[in-house]
C-alpha positions in Angstrom: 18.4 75.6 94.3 16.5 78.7 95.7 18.1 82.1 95.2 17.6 82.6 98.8 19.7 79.6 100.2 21.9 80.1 97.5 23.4 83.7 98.7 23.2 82.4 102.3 25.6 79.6 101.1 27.5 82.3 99.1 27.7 84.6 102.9 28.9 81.5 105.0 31.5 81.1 102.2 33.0 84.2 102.3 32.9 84.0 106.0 34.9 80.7 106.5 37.2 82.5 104.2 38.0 85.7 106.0 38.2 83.7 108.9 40.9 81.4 107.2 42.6 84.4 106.2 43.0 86.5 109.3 43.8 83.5 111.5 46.8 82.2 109.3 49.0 85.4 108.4 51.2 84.6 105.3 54.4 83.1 106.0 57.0 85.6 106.2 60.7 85.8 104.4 63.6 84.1 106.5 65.6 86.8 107.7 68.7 87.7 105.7 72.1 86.1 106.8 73.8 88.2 109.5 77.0 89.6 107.8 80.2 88.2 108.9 81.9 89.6 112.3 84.4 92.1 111.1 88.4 91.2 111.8 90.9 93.6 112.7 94.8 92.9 111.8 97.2 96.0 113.2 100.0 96.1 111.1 102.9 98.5 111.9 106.2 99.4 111.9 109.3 100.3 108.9 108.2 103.1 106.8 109.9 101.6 104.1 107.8 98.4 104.6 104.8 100.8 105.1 105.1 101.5 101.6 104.2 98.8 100.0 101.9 97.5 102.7 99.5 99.7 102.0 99.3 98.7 98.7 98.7 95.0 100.0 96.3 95.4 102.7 94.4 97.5 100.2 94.1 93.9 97.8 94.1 91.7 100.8 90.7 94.0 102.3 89.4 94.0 98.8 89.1 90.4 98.8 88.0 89.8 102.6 85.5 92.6 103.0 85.0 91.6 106.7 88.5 91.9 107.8 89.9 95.2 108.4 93.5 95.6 108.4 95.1 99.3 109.9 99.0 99.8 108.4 101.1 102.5 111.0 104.5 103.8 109.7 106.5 104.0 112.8 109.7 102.6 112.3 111.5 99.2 112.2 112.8 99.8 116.4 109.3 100.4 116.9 108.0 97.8 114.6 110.0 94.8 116.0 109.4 96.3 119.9 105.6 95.9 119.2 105.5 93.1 117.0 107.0 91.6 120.8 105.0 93.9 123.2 101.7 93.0 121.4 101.0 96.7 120.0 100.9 95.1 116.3 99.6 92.4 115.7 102.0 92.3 112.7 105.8 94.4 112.8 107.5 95.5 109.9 111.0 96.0 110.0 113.4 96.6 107.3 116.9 95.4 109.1 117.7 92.0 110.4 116.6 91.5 114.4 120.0 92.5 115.9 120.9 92.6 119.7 118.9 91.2 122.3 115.6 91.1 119.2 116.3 87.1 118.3 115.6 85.9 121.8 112.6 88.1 121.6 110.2 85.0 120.8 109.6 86.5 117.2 108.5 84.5 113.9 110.4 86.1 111.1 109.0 86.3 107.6 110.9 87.6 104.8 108.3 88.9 102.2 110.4 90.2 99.6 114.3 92.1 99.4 114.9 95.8 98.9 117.4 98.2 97.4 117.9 101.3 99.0 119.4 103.9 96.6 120.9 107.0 97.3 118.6 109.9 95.8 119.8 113.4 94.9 117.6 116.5 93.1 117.0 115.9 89.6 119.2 119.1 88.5 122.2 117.4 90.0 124.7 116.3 87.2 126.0 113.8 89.5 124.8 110.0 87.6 127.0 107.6 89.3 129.3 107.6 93.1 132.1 104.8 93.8 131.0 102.8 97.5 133.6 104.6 98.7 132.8 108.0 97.8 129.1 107.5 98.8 130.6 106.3 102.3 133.4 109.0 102.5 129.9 111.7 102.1 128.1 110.1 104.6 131.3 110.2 106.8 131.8 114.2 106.4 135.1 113.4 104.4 133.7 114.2 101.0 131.8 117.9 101.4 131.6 119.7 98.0 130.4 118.1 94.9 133.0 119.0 93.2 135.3 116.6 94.6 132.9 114.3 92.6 132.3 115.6 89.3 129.3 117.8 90.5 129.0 121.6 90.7 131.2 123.8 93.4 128.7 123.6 96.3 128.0 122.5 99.5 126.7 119.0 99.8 123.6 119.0 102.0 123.5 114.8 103.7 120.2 113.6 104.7 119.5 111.1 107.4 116.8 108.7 108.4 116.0 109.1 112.2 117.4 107.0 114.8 115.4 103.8 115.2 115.1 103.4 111.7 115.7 100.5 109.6 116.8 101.9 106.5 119.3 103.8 108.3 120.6 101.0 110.2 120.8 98.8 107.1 122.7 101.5 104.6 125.0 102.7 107.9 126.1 98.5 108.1 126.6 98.6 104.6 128.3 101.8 103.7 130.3 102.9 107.0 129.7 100.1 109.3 130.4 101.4 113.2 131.4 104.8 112.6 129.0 107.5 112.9 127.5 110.1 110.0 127.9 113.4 110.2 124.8 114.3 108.4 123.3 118.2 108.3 119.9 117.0 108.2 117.9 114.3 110.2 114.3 113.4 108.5 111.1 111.3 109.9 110.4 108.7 107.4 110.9 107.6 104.1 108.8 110.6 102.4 110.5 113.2 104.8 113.9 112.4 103.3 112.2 112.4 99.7 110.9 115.6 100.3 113.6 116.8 101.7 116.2 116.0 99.1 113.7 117.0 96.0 113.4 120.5 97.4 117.5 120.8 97.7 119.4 120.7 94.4 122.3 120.2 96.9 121.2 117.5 98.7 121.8 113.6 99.0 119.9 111.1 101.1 118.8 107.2 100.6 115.3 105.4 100.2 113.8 102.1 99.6 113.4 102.0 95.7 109.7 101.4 96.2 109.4 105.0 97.0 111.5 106.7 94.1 109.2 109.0 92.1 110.1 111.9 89.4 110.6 114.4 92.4 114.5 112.6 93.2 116.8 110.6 91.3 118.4 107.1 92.2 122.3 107.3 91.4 124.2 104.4 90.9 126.7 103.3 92.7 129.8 101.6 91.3 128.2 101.6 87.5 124.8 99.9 89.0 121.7 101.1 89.2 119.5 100.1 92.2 116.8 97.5 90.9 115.6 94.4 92.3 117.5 92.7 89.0 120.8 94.3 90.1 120.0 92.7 93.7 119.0 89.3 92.7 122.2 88.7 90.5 124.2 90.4 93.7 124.9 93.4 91.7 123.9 96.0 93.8 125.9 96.4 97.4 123.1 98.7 99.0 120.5 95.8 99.9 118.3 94.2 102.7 115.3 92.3 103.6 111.6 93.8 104.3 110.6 91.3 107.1 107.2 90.7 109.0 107.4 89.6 112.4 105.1 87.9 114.7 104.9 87.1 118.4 105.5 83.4 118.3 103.5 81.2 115.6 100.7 83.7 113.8 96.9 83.3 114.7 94.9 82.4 112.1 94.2 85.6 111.4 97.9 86.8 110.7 98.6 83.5 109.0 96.0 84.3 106.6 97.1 87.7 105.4 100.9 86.7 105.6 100.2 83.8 103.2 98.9 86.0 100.8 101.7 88.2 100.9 103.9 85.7 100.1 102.2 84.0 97.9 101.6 84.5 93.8 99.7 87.8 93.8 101.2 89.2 97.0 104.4 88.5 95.0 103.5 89.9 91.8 102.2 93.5 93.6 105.8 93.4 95.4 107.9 92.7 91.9 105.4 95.5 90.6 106.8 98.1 92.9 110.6 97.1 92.1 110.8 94.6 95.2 112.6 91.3 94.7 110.4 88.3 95.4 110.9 85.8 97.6 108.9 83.0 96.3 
């Protein structure tokens, strides 16, 4: 073949090429999945509760990334009125539903049972109270701690806020119908905590899920409050840490209930002194 029709062979070649390529772009990528749409679940009410909801929502985000879930400590009154007005999606409530609450349409769930323990300063020499002397200090009739075994001072009573679930449960256990006399009222589990560490006079109560090094639980009648001293019905000072729902859950709610009550919502619950359920 002649170099001449050769190259012009060569030209239309390269041609028909750059023609190919510029009229048939390489075939993009598929775009990447959309992420999921995120879920929110509003959880709120006992600050008690609140406690160890955190610790749960925390797990339960960790394993659904696309569902968010907000915790609010507010109180078991306000827990169980929005768990019913449709302010949380989930209440919390550290009492049984009492009054007019059990016609409210709720779904009760119990997730787990509580101790509440009666927490003084950790310079108090004070180890252990009868029922009735816890009850006649709550009532105004015991007011030195002397008259227990304690130092010759003043005995400083703290109280949870009205509305609260912790007090409601530990007033129908240790002085049912008769009112405290208490020289301090606290917002919140950690306000009382707080309150009664910086007051090497003081006594109050807590859910034992929020006991730290700053207070010390007493016990009462020779027990101390642990969830093994409430399971074998040891311990008087007990109740139940319920979640509430208007009616049957969504999907949703259904989804992170079930994994509180089951196996590893459990085991986080029995971690942080709770008695399980399951």
């Amino acid at each position: 073949m002649k170099k001449g029709v050769l190259s012009s062979l060569l030209v239309v070649l390269l041609l028909a090429t750059s023609v190919v390529a510029i009229g048939c772009p390489p075939e993009e990528e598929d775009p990447p999945a959309e992420d999921p749409v995120e879920e929110r679940l509003v959880v709120g009410g006992s600050s008690s509760v609140y406690v160890v909801a955190v610790l749960l929502a925390e797990r339960f985000m960790e394993k659904h990334p696309h569902i968010v879930v907000e915790t609010h400590s507010v109180g078991s009154t306000a827990g169980v009125v929005g768990a019913h007005e449709g302010t949380f999606d989930i209440g919390m409530s550290s009492r049984w539903l009492k009054g007019d609450e059990p016609g409210w349409g709720l779904g009760e769930f119990v997730i787990c049972h509580d101790a509440i323990a009666a927490i003084v300063h950790p310079d108090n020499p004070v180890e252990n109270l009868t029922m009735e002397e816890v009850r006649k200090i709550f009532l105004g009739e015991i007011t030195n701690w002397n008259e227990v075994g304690g130092k010759d001072v003043p005995i400083t009573v703290i109280i949870r806020e009205e509305g609260s679930g912790t007090r409601g449960a530990f007033e129908d256990i240790v002085h049912e119908d008769i009112e405290p006399v208490p020289t301090l009222i606290k917002i919140g589990t950690g306000g009382v905590r707080a309150a009664v560490a910086g007051d090497p006079s003081a006594i109050g109560y807590i859910t034992i899920a929020a006991l730290d090094e700053t207070v010390r639980a007493l016990k009462v009648d020779g027990v101390a409050p642990t969830a093994a001293a409430v399971l074998a019905g040891d311990y008087g000072i007990a109740r139940p840490f319920l979640f509430l729902t208007y009616g049957e859950p969504d999907p949703l709610e259904r989804k992170f209930i079930d994994f509180v009550l089951g196996p590893e919502g459990q085991d986080m619950l029995a971690d942080e002194g709770m008695v399980r359920v399951d």
